[in-house]
N, CA, C and O atoms as a Maestro MAE file, in Angstrom:
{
 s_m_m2io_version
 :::
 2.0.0
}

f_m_ct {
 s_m_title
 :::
 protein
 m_atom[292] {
  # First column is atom index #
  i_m_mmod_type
  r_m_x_coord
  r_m_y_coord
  r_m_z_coord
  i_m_residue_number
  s_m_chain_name
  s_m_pdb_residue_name
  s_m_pdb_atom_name
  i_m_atomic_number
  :::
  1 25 105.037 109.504 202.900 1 A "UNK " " N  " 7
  2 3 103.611 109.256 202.837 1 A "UNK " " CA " 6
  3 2 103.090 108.765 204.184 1 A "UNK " " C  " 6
  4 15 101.934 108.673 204.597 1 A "UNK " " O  " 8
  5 25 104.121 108.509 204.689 2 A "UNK " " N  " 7
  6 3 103.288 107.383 206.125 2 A "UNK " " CA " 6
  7 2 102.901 108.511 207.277 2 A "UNK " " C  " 6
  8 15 101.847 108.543 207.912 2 A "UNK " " O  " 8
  9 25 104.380 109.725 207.424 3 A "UNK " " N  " 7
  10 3 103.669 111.018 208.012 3 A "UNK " " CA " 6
  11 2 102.478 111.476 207.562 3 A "UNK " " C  " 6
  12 15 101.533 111.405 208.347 3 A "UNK " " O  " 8
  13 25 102.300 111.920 206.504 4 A "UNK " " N  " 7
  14 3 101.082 112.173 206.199 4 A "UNK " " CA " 6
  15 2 99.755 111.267 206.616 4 A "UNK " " C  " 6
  16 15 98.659 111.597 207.070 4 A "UNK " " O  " 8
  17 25 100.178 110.319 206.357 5 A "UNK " " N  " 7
  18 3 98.833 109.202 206.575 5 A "UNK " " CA " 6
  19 2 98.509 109.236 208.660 5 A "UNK " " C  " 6
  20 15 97.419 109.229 209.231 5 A "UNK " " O  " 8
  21 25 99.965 109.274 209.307 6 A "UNK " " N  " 7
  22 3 99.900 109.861 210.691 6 A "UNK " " CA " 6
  23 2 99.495 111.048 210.978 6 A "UNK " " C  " 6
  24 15 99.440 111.218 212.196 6 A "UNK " " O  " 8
  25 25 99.113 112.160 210.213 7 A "UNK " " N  " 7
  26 3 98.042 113.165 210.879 7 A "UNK " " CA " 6
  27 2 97.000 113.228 209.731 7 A "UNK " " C  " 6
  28 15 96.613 114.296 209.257 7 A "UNK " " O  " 8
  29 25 96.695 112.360 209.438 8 A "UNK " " N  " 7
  30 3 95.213 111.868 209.098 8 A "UNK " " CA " 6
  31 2 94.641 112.424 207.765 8 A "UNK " " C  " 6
  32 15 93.454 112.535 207.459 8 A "UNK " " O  " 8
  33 25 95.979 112.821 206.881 9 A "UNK " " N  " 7
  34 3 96.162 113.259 205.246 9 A "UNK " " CA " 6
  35 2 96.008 112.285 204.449 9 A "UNK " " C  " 6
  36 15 97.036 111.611 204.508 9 A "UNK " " O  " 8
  37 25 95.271 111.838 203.724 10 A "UNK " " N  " 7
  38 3 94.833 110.574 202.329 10 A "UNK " " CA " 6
  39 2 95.818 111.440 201.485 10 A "UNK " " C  " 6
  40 15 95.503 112.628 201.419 10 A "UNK " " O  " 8
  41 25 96.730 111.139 200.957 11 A "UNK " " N  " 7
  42 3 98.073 111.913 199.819 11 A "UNK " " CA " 6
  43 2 97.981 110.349 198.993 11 A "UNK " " C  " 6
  44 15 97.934 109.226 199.494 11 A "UNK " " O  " 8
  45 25 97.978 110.754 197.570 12 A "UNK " " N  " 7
  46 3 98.373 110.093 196.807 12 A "UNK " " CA " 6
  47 2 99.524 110.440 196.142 12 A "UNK " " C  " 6
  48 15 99.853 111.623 196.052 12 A "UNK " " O  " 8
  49 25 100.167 109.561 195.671 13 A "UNK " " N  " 7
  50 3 101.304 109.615 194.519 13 A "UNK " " CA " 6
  51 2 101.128 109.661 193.274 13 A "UNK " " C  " 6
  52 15 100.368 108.850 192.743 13 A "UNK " " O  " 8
  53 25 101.679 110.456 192.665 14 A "UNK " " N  " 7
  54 3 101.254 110.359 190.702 14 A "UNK " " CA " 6
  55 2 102.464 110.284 190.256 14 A "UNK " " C  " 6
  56 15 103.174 111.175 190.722 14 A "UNK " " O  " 8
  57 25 103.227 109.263 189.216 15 A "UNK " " N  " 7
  58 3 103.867 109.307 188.786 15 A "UNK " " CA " 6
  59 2 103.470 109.848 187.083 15 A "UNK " " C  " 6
  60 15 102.312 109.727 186.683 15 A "UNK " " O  " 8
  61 25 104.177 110.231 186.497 16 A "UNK " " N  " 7
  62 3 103.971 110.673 184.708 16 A "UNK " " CA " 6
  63 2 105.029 110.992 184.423 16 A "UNK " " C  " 6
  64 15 105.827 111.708 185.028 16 A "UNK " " O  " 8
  65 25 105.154 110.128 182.836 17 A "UNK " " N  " 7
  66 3 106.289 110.938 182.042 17 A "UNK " " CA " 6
  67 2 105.315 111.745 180.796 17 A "UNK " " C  " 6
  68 15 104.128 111.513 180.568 17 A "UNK " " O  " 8
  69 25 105.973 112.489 180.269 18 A "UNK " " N  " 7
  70 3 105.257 113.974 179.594 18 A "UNK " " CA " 6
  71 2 106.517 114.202 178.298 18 A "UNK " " C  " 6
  72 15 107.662 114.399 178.705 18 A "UNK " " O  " 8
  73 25 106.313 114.176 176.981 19 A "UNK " " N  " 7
  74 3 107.294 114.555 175.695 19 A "UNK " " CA " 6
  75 2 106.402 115.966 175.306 19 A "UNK " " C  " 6
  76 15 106.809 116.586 174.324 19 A "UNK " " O  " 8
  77 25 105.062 116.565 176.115 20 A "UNK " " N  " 7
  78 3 105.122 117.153 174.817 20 A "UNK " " CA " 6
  79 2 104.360 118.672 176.209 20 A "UNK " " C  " 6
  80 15 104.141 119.878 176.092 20 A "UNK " " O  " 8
  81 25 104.249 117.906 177.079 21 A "UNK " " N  " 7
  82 3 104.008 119.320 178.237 21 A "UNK " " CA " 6
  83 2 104.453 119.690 178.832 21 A "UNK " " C  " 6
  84 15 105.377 118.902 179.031 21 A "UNK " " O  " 8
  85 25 104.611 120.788 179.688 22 A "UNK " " N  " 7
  86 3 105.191 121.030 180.515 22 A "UNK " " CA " 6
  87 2 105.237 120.705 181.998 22 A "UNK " " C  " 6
  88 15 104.186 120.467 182.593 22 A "UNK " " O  " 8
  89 25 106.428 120.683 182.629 23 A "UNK " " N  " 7
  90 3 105.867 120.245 183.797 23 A "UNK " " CA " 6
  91 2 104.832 120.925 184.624 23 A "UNK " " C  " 6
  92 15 103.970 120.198 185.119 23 A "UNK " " O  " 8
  93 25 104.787 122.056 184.825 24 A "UNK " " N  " 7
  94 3 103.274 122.715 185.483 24 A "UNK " " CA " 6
  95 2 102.442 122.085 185.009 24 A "UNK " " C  " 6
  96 15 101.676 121.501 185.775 24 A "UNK " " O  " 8
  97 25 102.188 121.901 182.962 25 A "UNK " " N  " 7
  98 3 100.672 121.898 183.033 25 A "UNK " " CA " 6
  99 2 100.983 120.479 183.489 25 A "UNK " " C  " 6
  100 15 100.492 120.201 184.584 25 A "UNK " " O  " 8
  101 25 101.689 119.517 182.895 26 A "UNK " " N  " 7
  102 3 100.925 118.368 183.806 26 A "UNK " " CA " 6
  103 2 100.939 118.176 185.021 26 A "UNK " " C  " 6
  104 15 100.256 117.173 185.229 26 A "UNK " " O  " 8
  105 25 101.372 118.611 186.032 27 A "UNK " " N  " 7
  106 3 100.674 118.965 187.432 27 A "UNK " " CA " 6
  107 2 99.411 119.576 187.235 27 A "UNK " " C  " 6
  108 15 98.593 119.382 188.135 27 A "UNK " " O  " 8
  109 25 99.192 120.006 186.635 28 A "UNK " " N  " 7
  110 3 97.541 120.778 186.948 28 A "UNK " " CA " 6
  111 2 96.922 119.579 186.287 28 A "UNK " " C  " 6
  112 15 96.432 118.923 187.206 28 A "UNK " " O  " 8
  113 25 96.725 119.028 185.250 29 A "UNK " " N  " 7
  114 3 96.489 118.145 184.249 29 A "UNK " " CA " 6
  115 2 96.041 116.912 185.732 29 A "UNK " " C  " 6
  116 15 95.010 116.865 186.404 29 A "UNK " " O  " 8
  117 25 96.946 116.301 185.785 30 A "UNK " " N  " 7
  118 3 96.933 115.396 186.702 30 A "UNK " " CA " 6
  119 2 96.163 115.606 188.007 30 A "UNK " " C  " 6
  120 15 95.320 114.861 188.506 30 A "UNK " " O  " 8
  121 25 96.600 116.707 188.429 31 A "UNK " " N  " 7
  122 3 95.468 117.504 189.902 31 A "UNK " " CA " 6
  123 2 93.966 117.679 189.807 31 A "UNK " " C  " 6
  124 15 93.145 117.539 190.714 31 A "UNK " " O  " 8
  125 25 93.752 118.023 188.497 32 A "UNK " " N  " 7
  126 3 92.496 117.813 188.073 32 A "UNK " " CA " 6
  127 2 91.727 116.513 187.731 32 A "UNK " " C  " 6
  128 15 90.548 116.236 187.949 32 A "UNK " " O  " 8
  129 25 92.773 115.739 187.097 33 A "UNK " " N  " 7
  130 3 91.934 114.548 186.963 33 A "UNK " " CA " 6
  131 2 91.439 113.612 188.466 33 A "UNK " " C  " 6
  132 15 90.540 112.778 188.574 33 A "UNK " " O  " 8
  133 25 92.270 114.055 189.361 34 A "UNK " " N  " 7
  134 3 92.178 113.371 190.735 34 A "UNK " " CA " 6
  135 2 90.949 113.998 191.634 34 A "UNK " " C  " 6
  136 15 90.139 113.464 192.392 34 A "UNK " " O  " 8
  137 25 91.120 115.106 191.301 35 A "UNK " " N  " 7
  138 3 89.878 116.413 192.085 35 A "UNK " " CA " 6
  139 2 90.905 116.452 193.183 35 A "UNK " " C  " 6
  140 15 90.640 116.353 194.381 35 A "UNK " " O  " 8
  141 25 92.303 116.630 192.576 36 A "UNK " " N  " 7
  142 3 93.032 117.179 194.122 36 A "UNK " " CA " 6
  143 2 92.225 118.488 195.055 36 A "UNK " " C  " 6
  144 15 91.608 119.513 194.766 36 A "UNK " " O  " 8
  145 25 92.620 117.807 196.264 37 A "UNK " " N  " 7
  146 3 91.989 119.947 196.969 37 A "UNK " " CA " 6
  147 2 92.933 120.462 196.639 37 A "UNK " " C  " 6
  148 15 92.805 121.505 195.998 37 A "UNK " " O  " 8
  149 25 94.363 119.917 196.954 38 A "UNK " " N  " 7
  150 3 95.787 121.093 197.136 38 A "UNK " " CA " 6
  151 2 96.825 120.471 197.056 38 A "UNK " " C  " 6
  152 15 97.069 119.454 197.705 38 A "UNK " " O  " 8
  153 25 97.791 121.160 196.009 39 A "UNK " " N  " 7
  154 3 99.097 120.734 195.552 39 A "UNK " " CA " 6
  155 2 100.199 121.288 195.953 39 A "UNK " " C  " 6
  156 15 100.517 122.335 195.389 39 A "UNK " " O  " 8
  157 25 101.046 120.770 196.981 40 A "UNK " " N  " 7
  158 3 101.805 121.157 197.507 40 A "UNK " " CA " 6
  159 2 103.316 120.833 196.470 40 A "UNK " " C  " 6
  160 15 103.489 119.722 195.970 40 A "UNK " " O  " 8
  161 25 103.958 121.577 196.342 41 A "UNK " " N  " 7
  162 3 105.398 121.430 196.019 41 A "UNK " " CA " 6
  163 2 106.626 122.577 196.512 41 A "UNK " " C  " 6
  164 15 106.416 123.556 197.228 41 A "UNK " " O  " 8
  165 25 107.660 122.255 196.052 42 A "UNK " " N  " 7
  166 3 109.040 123.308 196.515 42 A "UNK " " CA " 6
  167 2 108.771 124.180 195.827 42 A "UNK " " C  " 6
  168 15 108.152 123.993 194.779 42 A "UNK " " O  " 8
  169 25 109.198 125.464 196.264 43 A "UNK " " N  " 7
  170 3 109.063 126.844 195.154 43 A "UNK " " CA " 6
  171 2 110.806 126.854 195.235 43 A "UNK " " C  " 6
  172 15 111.351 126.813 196.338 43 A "UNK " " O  " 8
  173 25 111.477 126.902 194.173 44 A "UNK " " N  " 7
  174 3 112.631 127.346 194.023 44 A "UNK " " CA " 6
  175 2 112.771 128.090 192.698 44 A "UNK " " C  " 6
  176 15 112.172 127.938 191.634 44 A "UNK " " O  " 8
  177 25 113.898 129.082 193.126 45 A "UNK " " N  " 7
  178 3 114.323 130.642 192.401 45 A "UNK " " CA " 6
  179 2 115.252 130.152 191.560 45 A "UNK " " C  " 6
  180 15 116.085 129.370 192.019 45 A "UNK " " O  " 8
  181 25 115.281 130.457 190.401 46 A "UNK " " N  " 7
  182 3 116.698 130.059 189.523 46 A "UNK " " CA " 6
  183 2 117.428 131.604 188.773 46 A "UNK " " C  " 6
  184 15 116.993 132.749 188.899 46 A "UNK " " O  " 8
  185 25 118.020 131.382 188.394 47 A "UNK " " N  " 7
  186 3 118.575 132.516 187.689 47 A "UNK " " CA " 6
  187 2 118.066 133.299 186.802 47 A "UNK " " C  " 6
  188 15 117.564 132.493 186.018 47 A "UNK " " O  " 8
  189 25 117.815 134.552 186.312 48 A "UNK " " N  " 7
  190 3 116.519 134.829 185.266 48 A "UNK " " CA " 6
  191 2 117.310 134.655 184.014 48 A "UNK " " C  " 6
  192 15 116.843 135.441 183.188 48 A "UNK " " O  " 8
  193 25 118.452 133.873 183.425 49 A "UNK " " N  " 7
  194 3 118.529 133.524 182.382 49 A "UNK " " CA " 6
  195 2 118.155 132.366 182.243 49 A "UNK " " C  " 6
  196 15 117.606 132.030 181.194 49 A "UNK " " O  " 8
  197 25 118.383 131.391 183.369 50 A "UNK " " N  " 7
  198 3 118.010 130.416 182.864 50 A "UNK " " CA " 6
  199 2 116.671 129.907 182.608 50 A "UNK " " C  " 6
  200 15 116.257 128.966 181.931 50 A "UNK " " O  " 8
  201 25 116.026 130.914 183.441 51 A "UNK " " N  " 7
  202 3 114.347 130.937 183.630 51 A "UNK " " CA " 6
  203 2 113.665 131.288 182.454 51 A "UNK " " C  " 6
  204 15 112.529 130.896 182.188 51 A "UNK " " O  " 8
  205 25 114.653 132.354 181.431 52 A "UNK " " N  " 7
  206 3 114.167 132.682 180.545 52 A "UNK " " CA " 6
  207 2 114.796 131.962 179.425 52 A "UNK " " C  " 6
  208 15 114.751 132.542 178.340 52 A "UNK " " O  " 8
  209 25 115.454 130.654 179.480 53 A "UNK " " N  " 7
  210 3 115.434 130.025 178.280 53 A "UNK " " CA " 6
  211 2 114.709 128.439 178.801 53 A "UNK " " C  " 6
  212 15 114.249 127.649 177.977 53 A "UNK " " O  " 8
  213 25 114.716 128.213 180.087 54 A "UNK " " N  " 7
  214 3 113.921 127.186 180.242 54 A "UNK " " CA " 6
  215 2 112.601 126.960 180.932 54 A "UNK " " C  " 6
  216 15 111.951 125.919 180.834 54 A "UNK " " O  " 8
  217 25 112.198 128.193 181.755 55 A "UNK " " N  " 7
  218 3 111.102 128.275 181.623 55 A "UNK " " CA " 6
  219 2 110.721 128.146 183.576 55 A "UNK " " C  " 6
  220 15 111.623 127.367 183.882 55 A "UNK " " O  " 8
  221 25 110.054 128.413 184.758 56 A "UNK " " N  " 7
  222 3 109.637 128.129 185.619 56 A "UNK " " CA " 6
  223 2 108.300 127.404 186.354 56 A "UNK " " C  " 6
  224 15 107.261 127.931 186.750 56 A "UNK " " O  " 8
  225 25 108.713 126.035 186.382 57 A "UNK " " N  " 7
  226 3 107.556 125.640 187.020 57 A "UNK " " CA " 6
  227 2 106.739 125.967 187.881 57 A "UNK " " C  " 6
  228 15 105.558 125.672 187.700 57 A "UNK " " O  " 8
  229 25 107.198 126.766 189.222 58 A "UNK " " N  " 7
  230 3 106.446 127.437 190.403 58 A "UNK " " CA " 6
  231 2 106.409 128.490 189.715 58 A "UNK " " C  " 6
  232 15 105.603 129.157 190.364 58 A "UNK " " O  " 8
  233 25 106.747 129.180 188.764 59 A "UNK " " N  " 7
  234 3 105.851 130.487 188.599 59 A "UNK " " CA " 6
  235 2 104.707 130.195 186.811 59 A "UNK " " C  " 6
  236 15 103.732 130.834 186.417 59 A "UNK " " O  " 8
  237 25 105.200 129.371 186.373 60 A "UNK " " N  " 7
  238 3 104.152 128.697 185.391 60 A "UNK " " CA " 6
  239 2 102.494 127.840 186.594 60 A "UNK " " C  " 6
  240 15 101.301 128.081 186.408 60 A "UNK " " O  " 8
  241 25 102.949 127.130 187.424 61 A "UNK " " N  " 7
  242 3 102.151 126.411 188.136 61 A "UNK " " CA " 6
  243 2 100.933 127.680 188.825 61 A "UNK " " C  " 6
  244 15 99.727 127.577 188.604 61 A "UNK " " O  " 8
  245 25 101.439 128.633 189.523 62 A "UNK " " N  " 7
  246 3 100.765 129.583 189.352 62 A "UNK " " CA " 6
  247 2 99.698 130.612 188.598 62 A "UNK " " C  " 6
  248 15 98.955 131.510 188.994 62 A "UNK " " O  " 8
  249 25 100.020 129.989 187.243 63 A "UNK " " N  " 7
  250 3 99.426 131.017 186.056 63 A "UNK " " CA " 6
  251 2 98.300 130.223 185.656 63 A "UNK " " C  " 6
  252 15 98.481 129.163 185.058 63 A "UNK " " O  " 8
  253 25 97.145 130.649 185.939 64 A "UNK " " N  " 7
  254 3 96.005 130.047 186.109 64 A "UNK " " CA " 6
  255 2 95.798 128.454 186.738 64 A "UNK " " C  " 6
  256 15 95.085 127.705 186.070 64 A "UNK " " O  " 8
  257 25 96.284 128.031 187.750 65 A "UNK " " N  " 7
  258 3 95.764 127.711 188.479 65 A "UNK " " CA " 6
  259 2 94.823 126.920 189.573 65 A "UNK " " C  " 6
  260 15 95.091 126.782 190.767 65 A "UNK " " O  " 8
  261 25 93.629 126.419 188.869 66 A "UNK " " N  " 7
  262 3 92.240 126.620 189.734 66 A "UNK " " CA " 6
  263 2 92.370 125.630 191.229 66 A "UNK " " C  " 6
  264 15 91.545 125.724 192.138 66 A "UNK " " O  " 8
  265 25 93.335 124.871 191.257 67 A "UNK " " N  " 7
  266 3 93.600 124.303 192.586 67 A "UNK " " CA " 6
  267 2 94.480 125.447 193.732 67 A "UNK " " C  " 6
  268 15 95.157 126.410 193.370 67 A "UNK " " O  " 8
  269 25 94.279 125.091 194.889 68 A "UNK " " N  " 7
  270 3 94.944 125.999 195.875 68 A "UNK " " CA " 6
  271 2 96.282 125.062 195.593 68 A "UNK " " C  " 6
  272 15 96.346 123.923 195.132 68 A "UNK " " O  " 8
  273 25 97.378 126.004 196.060 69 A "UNK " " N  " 7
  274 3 99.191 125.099 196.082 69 A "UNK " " CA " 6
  275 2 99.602 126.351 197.432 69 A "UNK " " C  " 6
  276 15 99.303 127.464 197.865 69 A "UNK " " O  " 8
  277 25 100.613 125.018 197.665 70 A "UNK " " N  " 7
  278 3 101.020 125.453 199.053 70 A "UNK " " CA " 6
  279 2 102.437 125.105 198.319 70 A "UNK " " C  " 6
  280 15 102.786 123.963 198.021 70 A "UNK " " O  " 8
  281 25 103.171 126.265 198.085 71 A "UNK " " N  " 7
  282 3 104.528 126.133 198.399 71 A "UNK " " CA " 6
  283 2 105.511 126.619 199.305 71 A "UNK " " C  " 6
  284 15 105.445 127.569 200.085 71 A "UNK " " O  " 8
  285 25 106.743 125.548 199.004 72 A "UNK " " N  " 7
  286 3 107.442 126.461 200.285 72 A "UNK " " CA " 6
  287 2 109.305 126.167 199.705 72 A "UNK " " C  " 6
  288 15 109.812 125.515 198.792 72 A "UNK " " O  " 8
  289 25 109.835 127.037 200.801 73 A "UNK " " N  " 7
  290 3 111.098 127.307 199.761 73 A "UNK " " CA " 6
  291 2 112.332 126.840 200.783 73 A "UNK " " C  " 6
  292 15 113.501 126.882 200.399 73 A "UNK " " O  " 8
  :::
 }
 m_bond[291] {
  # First column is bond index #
  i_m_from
  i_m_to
  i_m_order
  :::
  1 1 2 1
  2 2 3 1
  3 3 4 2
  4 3 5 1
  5 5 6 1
  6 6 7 1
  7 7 8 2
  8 7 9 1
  9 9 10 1
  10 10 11 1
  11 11 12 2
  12 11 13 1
  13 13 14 1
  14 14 15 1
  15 15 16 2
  16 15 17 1
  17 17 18 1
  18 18 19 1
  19 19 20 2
  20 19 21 1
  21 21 22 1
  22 22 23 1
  23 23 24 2
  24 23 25 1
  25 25 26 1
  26 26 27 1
  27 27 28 2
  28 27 29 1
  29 29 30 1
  30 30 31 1
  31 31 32 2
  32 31 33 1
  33 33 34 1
  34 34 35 1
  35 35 36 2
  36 35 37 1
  37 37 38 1
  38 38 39 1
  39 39 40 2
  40 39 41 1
  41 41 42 1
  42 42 43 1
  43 43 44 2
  44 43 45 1
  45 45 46 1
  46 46 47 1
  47 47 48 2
  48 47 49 1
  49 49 50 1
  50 50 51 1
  51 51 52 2
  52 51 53 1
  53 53 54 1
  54 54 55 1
  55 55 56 2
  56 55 57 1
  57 57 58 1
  58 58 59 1
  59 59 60 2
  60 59 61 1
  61 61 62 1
  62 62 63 1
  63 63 64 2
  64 63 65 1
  65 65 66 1
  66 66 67 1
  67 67 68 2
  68 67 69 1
  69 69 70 1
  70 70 71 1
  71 71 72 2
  72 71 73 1
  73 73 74 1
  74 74 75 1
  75 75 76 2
  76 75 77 1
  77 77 78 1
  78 78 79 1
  79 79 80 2
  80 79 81 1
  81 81 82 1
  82 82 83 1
  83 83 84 2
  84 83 85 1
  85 85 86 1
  86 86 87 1
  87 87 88 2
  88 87 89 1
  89 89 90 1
  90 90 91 1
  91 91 92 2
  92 91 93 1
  93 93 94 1
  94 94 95 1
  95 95 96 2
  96 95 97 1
  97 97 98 1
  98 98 99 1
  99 99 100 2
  100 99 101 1
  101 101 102 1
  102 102 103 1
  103 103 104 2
  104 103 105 1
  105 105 106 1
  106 106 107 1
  107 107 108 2
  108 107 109 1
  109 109 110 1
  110 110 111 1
  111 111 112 2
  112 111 113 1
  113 113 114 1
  114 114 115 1
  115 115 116 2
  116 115 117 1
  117 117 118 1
  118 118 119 1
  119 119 120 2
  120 119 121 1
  121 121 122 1
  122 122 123 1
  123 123 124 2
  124 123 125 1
  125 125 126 1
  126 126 127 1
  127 127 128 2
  128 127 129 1
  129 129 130 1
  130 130 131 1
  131 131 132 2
  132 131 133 1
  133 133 134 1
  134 134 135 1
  135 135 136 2
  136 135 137 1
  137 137 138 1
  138 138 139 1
  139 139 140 2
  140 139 141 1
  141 141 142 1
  142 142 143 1
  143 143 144 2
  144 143 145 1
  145 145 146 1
  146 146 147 1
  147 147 148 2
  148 147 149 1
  149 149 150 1
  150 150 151 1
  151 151 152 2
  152 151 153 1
  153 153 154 1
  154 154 155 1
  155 155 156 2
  156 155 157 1
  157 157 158 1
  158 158 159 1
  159 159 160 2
  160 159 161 1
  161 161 162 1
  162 162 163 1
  163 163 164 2
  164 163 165 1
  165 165 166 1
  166 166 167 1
  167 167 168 2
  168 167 169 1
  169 169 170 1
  170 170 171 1
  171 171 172 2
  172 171 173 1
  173 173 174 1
  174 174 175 1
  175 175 176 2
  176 175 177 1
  177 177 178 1
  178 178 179 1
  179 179 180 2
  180 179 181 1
  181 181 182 1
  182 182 183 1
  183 183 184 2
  184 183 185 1
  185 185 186 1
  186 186 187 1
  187 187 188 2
  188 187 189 1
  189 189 190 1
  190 190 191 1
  191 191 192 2
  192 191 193 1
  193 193 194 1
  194 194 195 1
  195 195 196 2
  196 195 197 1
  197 197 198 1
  198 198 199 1
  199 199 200 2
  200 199 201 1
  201 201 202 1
  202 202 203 1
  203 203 204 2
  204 203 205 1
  205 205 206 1
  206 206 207 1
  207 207 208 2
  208 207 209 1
  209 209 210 1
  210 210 211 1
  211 211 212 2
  212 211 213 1
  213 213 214 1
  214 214 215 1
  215 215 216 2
  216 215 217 1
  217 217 218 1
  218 218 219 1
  219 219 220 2
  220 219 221 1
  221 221 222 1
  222 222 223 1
  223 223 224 2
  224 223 225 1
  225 225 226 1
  226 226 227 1
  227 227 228 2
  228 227 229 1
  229 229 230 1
  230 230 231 1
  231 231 232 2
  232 231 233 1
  233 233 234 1
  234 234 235 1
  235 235 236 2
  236 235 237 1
  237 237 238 1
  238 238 239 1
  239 239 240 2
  240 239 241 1
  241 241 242 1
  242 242 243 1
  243 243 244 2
  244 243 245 1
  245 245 246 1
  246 246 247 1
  247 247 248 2
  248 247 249 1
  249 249 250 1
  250 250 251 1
  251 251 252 2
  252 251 253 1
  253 253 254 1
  254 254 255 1
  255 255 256 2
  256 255 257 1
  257 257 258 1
  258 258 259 1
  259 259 260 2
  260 259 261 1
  261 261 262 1
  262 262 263 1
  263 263 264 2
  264 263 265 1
  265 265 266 1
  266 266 267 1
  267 267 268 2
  268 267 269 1
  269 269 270 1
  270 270 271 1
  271 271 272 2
  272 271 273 1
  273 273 274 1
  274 274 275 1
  275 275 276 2
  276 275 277 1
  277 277 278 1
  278 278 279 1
  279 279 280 2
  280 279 281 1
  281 281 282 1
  282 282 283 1
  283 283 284 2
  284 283 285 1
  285 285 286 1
  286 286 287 1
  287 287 288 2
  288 287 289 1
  289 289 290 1
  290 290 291 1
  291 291 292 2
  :::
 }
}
């Protein structure tokens, strides 16, 4: 956070625990309640079985959206 705050980025932290959403939506959930501009996180690839029994956050986080996200891998 302190890099950030050194080129002149206001970044907040959100912590949440979640029993009944997913992690995307509550990233969006949460991004919205803040009026984030942009949500940056890791994009990582998993296996397509496991994707298809547990599900992908960077490609769920994607699926509608309405904040810009900057990922990177």
């Amino acid at each position: 956070m302190a890099q950030l705050k050194w080129h002149g980025i206001e970044a907040q932290l959100q912590f949440s625990a979640t029993e009944s959403a997913s992690a995307a939506e509550k990233i969006k959930e949460i991004a919205y309640s803040v009026d984030a501009d942009l949500i940056v996180m890791g994009a990582y690839g998993h296996n397509r079985m496991r994707e298809l029994f547990f599900g992908g956050a960077t490609r769920d986080l994607l699926i509608g959206c309405e904040t810009a996200v900057l990922m990177m891998h």
